[in-house]
C-alpha positions in Angstrom: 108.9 150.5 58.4 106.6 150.7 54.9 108.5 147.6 54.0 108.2 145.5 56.9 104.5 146.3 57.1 104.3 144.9 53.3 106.4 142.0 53.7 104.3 140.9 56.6 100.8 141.5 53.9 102.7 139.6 51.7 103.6 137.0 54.0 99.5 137.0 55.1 98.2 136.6 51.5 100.9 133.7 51.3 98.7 132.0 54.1 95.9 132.9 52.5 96.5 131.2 48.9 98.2 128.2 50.4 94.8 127.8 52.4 92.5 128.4 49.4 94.1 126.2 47.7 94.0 123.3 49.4 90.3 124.0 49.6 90.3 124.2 46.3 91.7 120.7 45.6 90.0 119.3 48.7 86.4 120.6 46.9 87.8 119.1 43.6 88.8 115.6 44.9 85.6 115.5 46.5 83.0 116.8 43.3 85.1 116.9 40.6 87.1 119.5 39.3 84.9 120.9 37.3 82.2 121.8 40.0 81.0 125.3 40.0 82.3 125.5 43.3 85.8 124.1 42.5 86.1 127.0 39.7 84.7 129.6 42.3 87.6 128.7 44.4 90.0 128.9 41.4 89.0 132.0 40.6 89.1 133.6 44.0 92.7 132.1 44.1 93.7 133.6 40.6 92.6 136.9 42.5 95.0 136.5 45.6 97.7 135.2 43.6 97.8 138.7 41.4 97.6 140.6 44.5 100.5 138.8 46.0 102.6 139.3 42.6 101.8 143.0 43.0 102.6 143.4 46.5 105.6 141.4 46.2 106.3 143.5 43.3 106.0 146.1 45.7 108.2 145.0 48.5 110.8 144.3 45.9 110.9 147.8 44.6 110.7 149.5 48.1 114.0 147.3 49.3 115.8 148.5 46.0 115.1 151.5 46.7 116.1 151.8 50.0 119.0 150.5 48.9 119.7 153.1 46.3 119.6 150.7 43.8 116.4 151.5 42.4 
């Protein structure tokens, strides 16, 4: 159960990056890329995309270990 309740966090912050960042590139196509707000955005995506690494990370090990393979 631990592992389907991560996969589906995982799965969320998957929504979540793919929508930050085409806000991100809408912003930058619209000021310029280099826009405080543009790097705001980039930012805020490098911090979703280390949490979905980690969780994901996560999910891996727990199905491995379930498994007995871990």
């Amino acid at each position: 159960m631990a592992v389907h309740t991560a996969l589906h966090a995982v799965v969320d912050l998957n929504e979540q990056i793919e929508a930050v960042r085409r806000r991100m590139v809408a912003l930058g196509e619209r000021h310029g890329f280099l826009h405080p707000d543009v790097m705001a955005c980039s930012q805020w995506l490098d911090r979703l995309l280390l949490e979905y690494y980690s969780r994901a990370r996560n999910v891996e090990l727990e199905d491995a270990n379930m498994l007995g393979i871990g």
